[in-house]
C-alpha positions as a Markdown table, in Angstrom:
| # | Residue | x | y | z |
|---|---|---|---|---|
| 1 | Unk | 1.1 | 15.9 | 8.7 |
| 2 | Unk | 4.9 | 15.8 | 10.0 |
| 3 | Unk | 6.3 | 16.0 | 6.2 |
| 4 | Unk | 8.8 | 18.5 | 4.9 |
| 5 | Unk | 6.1 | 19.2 | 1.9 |
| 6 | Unk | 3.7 | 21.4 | 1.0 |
| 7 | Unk | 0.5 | 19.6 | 0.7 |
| 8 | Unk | -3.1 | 21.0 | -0.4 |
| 9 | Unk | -6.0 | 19.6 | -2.3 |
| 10 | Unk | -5.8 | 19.3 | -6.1 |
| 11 | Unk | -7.8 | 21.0 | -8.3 |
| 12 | Unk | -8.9 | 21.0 | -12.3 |
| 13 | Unk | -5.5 | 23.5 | -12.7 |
| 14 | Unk | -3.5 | 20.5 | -11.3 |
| 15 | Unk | -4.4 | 18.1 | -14.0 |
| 16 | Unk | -1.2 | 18.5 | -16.2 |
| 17 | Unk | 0.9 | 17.4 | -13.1 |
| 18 | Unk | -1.3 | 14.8 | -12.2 |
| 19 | Unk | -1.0 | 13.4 | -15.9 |
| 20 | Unk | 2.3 | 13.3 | -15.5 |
| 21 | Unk | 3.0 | 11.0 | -12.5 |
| 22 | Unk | 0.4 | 8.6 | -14.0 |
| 23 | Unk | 2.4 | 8.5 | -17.0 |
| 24 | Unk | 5.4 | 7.8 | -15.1 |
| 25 | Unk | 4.5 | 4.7 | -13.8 |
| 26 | Unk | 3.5 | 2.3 | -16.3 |
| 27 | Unk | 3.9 | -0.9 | -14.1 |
| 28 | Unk | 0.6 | 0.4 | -12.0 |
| 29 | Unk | -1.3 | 0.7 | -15.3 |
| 30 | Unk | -0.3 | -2.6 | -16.7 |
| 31 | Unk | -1.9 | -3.8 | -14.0 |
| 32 | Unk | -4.6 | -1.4 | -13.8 |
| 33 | Unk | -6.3 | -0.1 | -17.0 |
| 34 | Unk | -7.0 | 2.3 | -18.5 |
| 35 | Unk | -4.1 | 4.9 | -18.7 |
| 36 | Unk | -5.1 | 7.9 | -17.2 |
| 37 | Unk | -6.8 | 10.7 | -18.6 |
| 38 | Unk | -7.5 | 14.1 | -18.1 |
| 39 | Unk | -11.2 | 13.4 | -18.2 |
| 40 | Unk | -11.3 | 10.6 | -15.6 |
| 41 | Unk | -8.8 | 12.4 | -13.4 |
| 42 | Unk | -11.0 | 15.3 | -13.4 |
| 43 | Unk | -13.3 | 12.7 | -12.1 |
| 44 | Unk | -11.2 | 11.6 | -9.5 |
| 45 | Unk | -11.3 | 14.7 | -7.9 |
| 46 | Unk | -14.8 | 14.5 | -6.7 |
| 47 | Unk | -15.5 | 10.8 | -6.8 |
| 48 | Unk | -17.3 | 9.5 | -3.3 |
| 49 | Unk | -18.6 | 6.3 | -1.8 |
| 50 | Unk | -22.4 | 5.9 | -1.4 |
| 51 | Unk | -23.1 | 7.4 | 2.2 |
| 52 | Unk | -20.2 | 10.0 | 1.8 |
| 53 | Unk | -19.5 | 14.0 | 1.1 |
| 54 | Unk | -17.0 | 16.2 | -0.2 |
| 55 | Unk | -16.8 | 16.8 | 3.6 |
| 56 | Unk | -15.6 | 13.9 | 4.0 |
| 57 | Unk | -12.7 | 13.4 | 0.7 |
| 58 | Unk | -9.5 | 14.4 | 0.2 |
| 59 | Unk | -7.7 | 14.6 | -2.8 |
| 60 | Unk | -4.6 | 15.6 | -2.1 |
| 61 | Unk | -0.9 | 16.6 | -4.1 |
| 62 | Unk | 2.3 | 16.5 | -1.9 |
| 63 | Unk | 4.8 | 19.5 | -3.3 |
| 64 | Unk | 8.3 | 20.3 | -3.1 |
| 65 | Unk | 8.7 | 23.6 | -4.0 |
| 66 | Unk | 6.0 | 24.2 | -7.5 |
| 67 | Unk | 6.5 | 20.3 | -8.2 |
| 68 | Unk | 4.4 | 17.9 | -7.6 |
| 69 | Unk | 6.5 | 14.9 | -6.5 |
| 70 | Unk | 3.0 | 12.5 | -4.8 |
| 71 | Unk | -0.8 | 12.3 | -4.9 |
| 72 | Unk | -3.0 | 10.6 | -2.6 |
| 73 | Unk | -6.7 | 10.5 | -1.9 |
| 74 | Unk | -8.8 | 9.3 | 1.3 |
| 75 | Unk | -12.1 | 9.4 | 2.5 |
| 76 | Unk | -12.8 | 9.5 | 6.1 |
| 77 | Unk | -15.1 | 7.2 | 7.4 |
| 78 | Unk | -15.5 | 4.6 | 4.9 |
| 79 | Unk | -16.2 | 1.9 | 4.7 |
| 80 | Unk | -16.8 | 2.2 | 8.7 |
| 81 | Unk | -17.0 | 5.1 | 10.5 |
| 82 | Unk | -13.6 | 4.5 | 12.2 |
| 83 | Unk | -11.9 | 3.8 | 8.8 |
| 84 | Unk | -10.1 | 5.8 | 6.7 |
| 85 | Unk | -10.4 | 4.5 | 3.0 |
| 86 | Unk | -7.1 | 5.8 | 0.8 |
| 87 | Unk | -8.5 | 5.2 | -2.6 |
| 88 | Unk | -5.3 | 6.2 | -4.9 |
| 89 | Unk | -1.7 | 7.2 | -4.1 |
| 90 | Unk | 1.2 | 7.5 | -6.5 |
| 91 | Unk | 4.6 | 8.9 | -6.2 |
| 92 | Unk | 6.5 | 10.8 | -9.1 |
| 93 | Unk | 9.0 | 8.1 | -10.5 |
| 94 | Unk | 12.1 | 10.4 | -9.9 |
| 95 | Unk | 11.4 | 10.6 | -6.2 |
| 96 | Unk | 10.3 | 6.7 | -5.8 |
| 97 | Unk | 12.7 | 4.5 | -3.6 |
| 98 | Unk | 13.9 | 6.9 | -1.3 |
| 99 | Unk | 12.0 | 6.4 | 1.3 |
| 100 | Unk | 9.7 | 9.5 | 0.5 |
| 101 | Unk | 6.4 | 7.4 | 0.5 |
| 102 | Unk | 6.8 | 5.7 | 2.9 |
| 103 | Unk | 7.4 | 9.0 | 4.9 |
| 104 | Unk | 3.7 | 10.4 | 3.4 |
| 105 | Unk | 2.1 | 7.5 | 4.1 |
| 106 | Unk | 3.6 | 6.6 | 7.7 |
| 107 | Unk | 2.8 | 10.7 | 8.6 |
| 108 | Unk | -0.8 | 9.8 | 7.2 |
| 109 | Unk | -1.7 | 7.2 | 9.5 |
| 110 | Unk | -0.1 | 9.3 | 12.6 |
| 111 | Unk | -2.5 | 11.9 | 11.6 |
| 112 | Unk | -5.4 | 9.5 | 11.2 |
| 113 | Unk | -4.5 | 7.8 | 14.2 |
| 114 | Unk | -4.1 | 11.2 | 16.1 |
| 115 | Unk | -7.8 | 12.3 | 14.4 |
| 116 | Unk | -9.6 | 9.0 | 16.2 |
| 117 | Unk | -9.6 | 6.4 | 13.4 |
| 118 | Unk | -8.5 | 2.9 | 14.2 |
| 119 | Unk | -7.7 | 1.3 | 10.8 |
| 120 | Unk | -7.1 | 2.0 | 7.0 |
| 121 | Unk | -8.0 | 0.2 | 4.3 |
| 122 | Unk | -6.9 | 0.3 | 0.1 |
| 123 | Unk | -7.8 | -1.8 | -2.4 |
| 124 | Unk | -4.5 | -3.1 | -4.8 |
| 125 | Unk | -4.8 | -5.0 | -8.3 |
| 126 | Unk | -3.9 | -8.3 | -7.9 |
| 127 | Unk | -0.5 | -9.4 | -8.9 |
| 128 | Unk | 0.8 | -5.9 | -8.7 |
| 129 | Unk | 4.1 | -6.6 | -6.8 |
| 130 | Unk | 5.0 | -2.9 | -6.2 |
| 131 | Unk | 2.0 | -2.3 | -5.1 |
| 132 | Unk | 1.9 | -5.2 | -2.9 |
| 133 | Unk | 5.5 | -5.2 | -1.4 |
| 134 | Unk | 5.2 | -1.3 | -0.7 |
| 135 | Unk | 2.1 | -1.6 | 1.5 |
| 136 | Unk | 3.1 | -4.5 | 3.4 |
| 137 | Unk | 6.0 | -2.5 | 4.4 |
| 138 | Unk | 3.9 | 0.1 | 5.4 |
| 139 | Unk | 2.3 | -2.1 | 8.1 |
| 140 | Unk | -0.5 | -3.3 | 5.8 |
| 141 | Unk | -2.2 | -6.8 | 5.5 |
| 142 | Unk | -3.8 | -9.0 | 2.9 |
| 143 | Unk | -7.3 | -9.4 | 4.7 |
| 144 | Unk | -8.0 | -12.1 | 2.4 |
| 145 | Unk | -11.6 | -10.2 | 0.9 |
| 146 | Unk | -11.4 | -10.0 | -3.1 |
| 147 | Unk | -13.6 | -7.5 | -4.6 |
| 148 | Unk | -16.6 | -9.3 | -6.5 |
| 149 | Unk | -16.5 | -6.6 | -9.3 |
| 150 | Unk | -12.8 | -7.0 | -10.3 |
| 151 | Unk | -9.2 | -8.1 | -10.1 |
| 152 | Unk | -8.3 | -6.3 | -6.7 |
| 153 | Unk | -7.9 | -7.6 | -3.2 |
| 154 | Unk | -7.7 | -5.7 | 0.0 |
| 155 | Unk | -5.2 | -4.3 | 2.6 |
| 156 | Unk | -6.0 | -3.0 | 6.1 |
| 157 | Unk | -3.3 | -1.7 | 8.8 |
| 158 | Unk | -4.8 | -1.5 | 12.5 |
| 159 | Unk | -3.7 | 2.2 | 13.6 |
């Protein structure tokens, strides 16, 4: 990626971190329960798809300097084999509204692009605003599928 961060996968020894952005942004987990956890974070880390591998997830923390300022994961070819699937990303409220996710996730979809992949898809809680407006400006669409299991609806953006 094209970003002036350090990123690498997150771990178990990330968790405290991790806690901390969730806990950050409360507007996301109004909409999205239950508060995060160090138990279901841990999770997080090594939660798949049916059909997928660890080969195939990324659970990623974007760092300036030691901090962690944005977290993101993906799996590659889900639900299609040219589809990238981003499954959570959150920002550290101190360094939200300055462009900087935007910038992660604009150098993600280069990459992805880059890598072969024709779309990417997300799933956002319905009603969200924040998380609506941000991924429309991100090049992402309503595609007009709801899940049948919950509250969210879904986004694509055509690479």
């Amino acid at each position: 990626m094209d970003i002036p961060f350090v990123v690498r996968r997150l771990e178990a020894g990330d968790i405290e971190p991790m806690l901390e952005i969730c806990r950050g942004n409360e507007l996301f987990y109004r909409y999205h329960p239950p508060l995060a956890t160090r138990e279901n974070l841990l999770q997080d880390l090594t939660a798949l798809p049916p059909g997928r591998s660890m080969r195939d997830k990324f659970f990623v923390g974007f760092f300036d300097g030691d901090a962690l300022i944005a977290m993101m994961d993906w799996v590659l070819g889900y639900p299609k084999a040219d589809t990238v699937w981003i499954g959570f990303f959150m920002m550290h409220p101190a360094h939200q509204g300055r462009g900087t996710g935007s910038e992660i996730v604009q150098s993600a979809c280069r990459e992805w692009a880059a890598q072969g992949f024709e779309s990417v898809q997300l799933a956002i809680d319905q009603g969200n605003p924040q998380s609506a407006a941000f991924w429309a400006k991100n090049g992402f669409s309503k595609t007009g599928k709801v899940a049948d299991f919950s509250a969210y609806e879904f986004m694509a953006r055509v690479l």
